[in-house]
C-alpha positions as CSV (number, residue, x, y, z in Angstrom):
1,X,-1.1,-54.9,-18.4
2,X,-1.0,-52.8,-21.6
3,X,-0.2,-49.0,-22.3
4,X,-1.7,-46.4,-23.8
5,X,0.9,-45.6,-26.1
6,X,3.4,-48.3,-27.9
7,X,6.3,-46.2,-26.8
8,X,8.9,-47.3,-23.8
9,X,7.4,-47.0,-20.9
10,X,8.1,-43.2,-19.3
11,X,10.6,-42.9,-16.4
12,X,8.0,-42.0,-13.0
13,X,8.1,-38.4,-12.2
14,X,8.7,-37.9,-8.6
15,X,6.4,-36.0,-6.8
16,X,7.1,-32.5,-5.7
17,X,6.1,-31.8,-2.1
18,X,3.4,-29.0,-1.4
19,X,5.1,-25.4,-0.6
20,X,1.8,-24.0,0.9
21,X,3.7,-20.2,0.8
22,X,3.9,-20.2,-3.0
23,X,0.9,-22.7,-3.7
24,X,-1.7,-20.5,-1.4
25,X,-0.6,-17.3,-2.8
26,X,-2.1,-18.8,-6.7
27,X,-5.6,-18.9,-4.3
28,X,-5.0,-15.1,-3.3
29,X,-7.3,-12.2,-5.4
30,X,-4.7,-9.9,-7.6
31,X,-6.7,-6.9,-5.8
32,X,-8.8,-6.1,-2.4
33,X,-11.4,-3.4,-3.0
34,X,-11.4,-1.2,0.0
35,X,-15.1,-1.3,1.3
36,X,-17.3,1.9,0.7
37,X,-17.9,2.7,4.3
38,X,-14.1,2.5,4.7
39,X,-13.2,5.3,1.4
40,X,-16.5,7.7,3.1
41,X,-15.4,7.4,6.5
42,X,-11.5,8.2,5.2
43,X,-13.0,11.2,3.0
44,X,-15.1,12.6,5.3
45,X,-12.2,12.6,8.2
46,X,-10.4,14.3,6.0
47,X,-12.3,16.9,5.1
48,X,-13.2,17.4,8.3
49,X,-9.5,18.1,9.5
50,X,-9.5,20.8,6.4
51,X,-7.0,18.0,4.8
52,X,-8.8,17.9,1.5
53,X,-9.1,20.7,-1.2
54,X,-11.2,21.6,-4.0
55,X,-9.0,21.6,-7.4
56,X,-8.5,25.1,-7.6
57,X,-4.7,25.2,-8.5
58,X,-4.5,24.5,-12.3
59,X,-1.3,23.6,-14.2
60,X,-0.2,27.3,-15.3
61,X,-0.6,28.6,-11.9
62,X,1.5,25.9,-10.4
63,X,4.0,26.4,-13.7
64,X,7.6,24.2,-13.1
65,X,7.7,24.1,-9.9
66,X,7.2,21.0,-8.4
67,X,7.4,19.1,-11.6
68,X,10.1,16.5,-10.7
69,X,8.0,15.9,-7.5
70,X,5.0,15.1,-9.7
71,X,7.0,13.0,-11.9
72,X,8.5,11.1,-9.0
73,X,4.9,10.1,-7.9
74,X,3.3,9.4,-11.2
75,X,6.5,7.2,-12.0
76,X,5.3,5.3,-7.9
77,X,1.8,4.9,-9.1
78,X,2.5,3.7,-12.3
79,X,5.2,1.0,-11.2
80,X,2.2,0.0,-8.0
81,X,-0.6,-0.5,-11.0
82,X,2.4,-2.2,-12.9
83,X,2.9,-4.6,-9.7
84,X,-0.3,-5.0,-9.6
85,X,-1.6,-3.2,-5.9
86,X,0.8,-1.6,-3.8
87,X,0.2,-4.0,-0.7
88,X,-2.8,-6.1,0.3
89,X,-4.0,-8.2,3.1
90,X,-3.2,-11.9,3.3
91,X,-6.5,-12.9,4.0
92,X,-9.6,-10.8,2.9
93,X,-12.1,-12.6,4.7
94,X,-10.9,-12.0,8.1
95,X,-9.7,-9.0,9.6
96,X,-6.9,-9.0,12.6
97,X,-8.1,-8.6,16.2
98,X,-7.0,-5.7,18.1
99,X,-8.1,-2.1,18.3
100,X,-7.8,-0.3,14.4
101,X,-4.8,2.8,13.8
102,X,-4.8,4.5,10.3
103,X,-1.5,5.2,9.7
104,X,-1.6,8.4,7.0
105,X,1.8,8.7,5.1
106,X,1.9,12.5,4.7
107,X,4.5,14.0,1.5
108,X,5.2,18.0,1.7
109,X,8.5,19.5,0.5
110,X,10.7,17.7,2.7
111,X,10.1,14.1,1.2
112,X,12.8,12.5,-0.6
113,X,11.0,10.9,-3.8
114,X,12.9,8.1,-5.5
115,X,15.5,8.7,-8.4
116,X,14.2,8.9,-11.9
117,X,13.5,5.1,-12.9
118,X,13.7,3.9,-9.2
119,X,9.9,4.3,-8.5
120,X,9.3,0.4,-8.6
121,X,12.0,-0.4,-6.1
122,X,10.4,2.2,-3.9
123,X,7.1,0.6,-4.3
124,X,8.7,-3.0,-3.9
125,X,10.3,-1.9,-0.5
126,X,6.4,-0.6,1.1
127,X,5.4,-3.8,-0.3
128,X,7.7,-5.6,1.7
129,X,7.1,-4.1,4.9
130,X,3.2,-4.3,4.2
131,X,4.0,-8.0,3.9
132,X,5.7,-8.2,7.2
133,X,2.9,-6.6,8.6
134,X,0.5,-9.2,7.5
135,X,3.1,-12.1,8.3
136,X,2.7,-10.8,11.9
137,X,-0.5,-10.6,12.0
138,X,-0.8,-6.3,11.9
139,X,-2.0,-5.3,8.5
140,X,-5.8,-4.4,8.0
141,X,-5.2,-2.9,4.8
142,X,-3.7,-0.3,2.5
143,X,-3.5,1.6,-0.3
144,X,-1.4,4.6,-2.7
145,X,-4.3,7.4,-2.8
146,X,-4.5,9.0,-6.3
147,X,-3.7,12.5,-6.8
148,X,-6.5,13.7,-8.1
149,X,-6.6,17.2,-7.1
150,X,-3.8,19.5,-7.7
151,X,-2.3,21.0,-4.9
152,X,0.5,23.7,-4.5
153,X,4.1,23.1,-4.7
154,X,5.5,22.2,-1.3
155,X,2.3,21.4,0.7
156,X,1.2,18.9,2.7
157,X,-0.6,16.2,1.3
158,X,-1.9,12.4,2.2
159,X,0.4,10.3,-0.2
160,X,-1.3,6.9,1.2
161,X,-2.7,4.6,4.2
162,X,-2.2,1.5,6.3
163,X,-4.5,0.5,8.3
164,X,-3.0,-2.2,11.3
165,X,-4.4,-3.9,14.1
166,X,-2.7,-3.4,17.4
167,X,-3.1,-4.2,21.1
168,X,-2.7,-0.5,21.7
169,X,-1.7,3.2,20.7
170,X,1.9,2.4,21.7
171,X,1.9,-0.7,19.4
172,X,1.0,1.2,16.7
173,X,3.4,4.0,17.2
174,X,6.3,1.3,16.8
175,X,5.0,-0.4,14.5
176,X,4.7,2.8,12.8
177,X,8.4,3.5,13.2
178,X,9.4,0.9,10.9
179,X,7.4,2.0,8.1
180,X,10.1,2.9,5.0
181,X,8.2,6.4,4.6
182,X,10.0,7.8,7.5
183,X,13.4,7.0,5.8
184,X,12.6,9.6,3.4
185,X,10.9,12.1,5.1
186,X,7.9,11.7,4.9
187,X,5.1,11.9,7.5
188,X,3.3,9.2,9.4
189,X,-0.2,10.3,11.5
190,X,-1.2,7.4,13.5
191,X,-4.9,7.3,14.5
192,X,-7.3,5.3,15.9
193,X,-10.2,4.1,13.9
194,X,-13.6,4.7,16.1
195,X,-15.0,1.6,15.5
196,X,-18.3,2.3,17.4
């Protein structure tokens, strides 16, 4: 039998076994659009509960204040669109069974945002738990919301989302205890999506 090449024949290479966590994840999209009807239904709850508002405050009104706060999120959106996406499902063709909570994550003056230059490690430890989620079988989706209307120093204002299947409201009340928002103040609102 002859070879290709006129060289000492190559040692064999052995062959690596499959690791389907790290070779399934190469399959796996870099982002999951939210659906349309999923952004219009989140908008228009909010707006309903008065939780959204026009951009009225401008930059000279709001002056200093709150400028290290804005900072501290622009530096956790950045590292997110550096990491790619904050969180996503596992598997975007199927969603987990159970009823549907939105978990709102809620920032107001109380909220501890990370250290200057710590933003991705804040990111990294949602992701985490966003991961965990989906391990179990929990996550729906997820997503940072952009702040694109100014609001006044100290309010209230929806930060981001999960959305997680559970058997019931309980479930998702301890499921929502675990999220990493709470450890720095911030807000969780657990809701049920009406799916009818």
């Amino acid at each position: 039998m002859s070879n290709a090449h006129d060289g000492p024949d190559e040692p064999e290479v052995p062959e690596v076994p499959r690791v389907p966590e790290i070779d399934d994840l190469k399959d796996l999209p870099s982002a999951i659009e939210p659906p349309a009807w999923l952004e219009d239904r989140v908008v228009g709850a909010l707006a309903r509960e008065g939780l959204l508002r026009p951009a009225r405050w401008t930059a000279r009104r709001l002056g200093l204040v709150g400028g290290a706060a804005a900072a501290a999120a622009i530096v956790v959106f950045a590292a997110g669109l550096l990491t790619g996406t904050w969180w996503h499902r596992a598997d975007a063709t199927t969603t987990p069974a159970g009823r549907h909570f939105m978990l709102l994550l809620y920032e107001d003056a109380s909220y501890v945002a990370p250290a200057a230059g710590r933003g991705p490690e804040r990111v990294e430890e949602y992701r985490r738990w966003a991961d965990t989620m989906a391990r179990a079988g929990h996550l729906v989706d997820g997503a940072e919301l952009k702040d694109d209307a100014e609001t006044p120093p100290d309010s209230r204002h929806v930060a981001g989302f999960f959305i997680l299947a559970a058997r019931d409201r309980r479930e998702a009340l301890d499921l929502a205890a675990d999220c990493p928002h709470l450890k720095y103040r911030g807000r969780i609102e657990v809701r049920e999506i009406d799916e009818d």
